[in-house]
N, C-alpha and C positions, 0 to 999 in steps of 0.2 A: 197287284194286278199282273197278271202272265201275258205279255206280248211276243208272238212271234211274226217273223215276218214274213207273205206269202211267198210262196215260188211257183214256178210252173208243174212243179209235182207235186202239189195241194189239188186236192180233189175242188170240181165245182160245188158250191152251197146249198144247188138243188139235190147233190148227190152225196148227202151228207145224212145218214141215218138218223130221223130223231134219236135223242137220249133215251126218250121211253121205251125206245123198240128193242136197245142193248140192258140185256138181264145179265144178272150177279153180277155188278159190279159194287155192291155192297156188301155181296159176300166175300170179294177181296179186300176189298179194307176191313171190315170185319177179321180175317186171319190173320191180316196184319199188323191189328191193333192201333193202328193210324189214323183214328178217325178225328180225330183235333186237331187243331190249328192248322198250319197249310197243309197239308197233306190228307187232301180229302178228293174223294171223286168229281167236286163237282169243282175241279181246278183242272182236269184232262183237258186237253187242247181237240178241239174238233174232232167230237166222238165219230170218224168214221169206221163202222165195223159192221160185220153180220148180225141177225136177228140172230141171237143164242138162245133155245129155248134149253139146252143144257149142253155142257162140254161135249164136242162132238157131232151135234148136232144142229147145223147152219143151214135152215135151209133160202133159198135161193140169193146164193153168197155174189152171183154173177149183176144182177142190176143193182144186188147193195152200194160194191164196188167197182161198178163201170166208172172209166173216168180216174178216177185216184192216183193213176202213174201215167207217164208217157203209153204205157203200152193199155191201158183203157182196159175193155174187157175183157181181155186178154190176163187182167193179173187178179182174178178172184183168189180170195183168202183160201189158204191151203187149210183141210180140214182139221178140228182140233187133233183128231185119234192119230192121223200121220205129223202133223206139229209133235206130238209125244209122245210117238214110238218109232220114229225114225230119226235117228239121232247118233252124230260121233260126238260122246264124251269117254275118251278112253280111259278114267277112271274107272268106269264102270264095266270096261271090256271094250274090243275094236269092233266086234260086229255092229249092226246098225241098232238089232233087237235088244245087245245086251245094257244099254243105259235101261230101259225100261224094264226089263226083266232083274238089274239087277240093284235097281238104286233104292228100293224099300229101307233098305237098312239104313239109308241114310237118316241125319236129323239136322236138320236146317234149323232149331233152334234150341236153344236163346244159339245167337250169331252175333260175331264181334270181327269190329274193321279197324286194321290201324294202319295210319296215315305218316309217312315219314320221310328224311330228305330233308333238299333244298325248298324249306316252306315255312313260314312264320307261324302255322298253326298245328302241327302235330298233334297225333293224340292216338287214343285208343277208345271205342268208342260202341256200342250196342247198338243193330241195324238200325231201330226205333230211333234211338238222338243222330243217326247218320241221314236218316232219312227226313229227318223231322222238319228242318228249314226249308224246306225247298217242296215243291208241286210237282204230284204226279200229272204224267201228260202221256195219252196215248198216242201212237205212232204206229201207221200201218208199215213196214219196210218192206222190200225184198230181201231175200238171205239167198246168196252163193257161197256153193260151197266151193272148193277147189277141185273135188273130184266132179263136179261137171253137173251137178243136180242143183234145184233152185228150190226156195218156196216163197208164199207171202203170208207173213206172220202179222197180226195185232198186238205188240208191247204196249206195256205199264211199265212207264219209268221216271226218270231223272233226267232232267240235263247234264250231261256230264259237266261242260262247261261252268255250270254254275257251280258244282262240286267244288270243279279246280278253284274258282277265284273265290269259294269260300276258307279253303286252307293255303291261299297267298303264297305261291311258288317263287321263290327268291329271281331276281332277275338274270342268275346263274342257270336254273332251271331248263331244260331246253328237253327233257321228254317229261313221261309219267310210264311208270312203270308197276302192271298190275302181276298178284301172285295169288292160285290156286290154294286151298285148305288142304292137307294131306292127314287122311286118316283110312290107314289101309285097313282097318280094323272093320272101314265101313265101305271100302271101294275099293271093288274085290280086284281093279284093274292095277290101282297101287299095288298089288302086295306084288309086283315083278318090275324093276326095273326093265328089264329087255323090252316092256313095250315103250315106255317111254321116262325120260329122268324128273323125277320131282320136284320137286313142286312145280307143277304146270308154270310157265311165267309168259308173259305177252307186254306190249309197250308201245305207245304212239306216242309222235312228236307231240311236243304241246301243242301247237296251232293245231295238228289234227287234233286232239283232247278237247279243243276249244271250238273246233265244228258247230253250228246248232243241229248239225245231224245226229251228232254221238249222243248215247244216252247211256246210263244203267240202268238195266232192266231188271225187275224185279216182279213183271205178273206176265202171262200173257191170257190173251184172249178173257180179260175181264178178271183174272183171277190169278192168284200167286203161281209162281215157278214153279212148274212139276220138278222134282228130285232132279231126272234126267234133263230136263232144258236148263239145270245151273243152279237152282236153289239154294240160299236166295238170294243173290245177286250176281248178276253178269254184267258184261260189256255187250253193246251192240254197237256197231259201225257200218251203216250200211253198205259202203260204195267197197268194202275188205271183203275179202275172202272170209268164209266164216272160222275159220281154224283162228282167225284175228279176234275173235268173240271169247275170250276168256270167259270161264263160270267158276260160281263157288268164289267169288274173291272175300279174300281175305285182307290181305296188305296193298295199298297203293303207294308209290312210292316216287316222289322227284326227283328227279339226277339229271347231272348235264353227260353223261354217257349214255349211249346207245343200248338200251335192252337186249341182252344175248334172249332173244325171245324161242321157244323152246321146238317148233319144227326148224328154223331156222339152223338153228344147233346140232339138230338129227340130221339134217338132209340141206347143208345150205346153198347146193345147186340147183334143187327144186321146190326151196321155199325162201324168200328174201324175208326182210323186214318188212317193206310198206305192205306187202300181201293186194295192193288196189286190184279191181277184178280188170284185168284188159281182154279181151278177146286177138287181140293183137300177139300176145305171148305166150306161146303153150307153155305148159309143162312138159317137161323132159321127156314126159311118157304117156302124154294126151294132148289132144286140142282144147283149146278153153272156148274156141270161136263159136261153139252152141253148147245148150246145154239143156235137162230134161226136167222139165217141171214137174214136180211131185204130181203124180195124178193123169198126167199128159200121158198120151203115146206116143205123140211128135214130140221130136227136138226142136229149139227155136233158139233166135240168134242172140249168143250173149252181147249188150250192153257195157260199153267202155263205163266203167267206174259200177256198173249194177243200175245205170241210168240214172246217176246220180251225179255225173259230169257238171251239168251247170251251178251247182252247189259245194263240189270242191274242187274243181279243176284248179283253179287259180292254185293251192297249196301245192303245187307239183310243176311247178311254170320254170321250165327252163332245164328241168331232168329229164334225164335218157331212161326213160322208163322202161324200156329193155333190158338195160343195166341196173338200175333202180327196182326191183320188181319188190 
């Protein structure tokens, strides 16, 4: 039985799309070959989403999801076509265009994840048996990025949490440390170090790892990972900045050291570790205090955590989050 527990950014039940109105979601399990035992659609947590009558195509995404966040009507689902083809994954190049223009080549399967560290369960393992314990659950989020633009995605994923306490992180443990696939052969943005060092890596404390907000994502919008949004599997953290959203993982890893995580490393006066969205702290070389919803021509006011404040604030109680960023 999947229990979660309400918050004040759970949509009302009135405002809750029947199941029958959201299409192909059988076509993502279907690609994913997951259709047995837990891991089946009809274990998603409170299908709020758009009427999809195919990728791209949402129409009246605004009373689907009135209501679903603090900011109400305000946060309709950003369309599938700009979800996957506005995108920084610098694999595939830095422009916004070039993940989509350039991740064809890529092949997200067969896909293998190894688990390693301070943990009693180790292993290496084929997405299928990584995925297989545990329930998929949809999760509508906000996604901010750092450079100041927003969107609101529909994920297919995992609890990360339950991840963790399935491979039993020694009580040394004290982050989780994720790392990117390197195959320059297929991501035309690897073949140059000068844009950024490889393998991608990214890290959160455990207790954040253990959030019920975190998840790994592996669909969105009803359906598997496009190439360019991470395929197939990412992190998602709502209340981070999105550069915290690791894709393509390959290795996760326990340590009780801190993840040299990899903008951090490029530039670590304008990008810390914890990455949380403040509107309080710009970046060196912009305001974070608004920021531009994909689709929007106004700007509107960013959100301390991405309005996800009463859900993890508590994990940051007592740090100078200025200093701490």
């Amino acid at each position: 039985m999947l229990i979660r527990i309400a918050c004040k950014s759970d949509p009302k039940s009135s405002e809750i799309t029947p199941k029958d109105q959201y299409l192909n979601r059988r076509k993502f399990i279907a690609g994913t070959g997951l259709v047995a035992g837990s891991v089946a659609m009809g274990a998603i947590i409170k299908p709020v989403a758009a009427k999809v009558n195919s990728p791209g195509m949402n129409p009246g995404l605004k009373s689907v999801v009135e209501g679903y966040s603090k900011l109400g009507e305000d946060d309709p689902l950003t369309p599938y076509g700009d979800v996957t083809s506005y995108n920084n994954f610098y694999e595939f190049g830095t422009g916004k265009g070039d993940p989509v223009e350039n991740a064809g080549l890529f092949n997200p399967k067969p896909w293998e994840i190894a688990v390693d560290g301070l943990c009693a369960n180790p292993g290496r393992m084929g997405l299928e048996d990584f995925l297989k314990p545990h329930d998929l659950e949809e999760r509508i989020y906000r996604l901010r990025c750092v450079e100041a633009w927003s969107m609101v995605v529909p994920w297919v994923g995992v609890s990360l949490a339950d991840v963790v306490k399935r491979f039993e992180p020694s009580g040394s443990a004290k982050y989780v440390r994720f790392e990117t696939v390197v195959r320059p052969e297929e991501m035309v943005g690897q073949r140059s170090r000068r844009i950024l060092p490889w393998p991608y890596i990214e890290g959160l404390r455990l207790d954040e790892a253990m959030n019920p907000l975190a998840i790994l994502a592996v669909g969105l919008y009803g359906e598997e990972l496009p190439n360019q949004n991470g395929a197939p599997i990412r992190l998602m953290t709502p209340w981070k900045y999105g550069f915290k959203s690791i894709k393509s993982i390959v290795k996760i890893t326990f340590t009780d050291e801190q993840p040299r995580n990899t903008w951090n490393v490029m530039a670590a006066k304008e990008y810390g570790f914890y990455a949380n969205v403040n509107p309080n702290v710009d970046h060196p070389r912009w305001s974070q205090a608004r920021e531009r919803r994909i689709g929007d021509f106004l700007r509107r006011e960013t959100l301390m955590f991405n309005g996800y404040e009463q859900e993890v604030g508590e994990l940051y109680a007592g740090m100078d989050l200025r200093k701490e960023y």
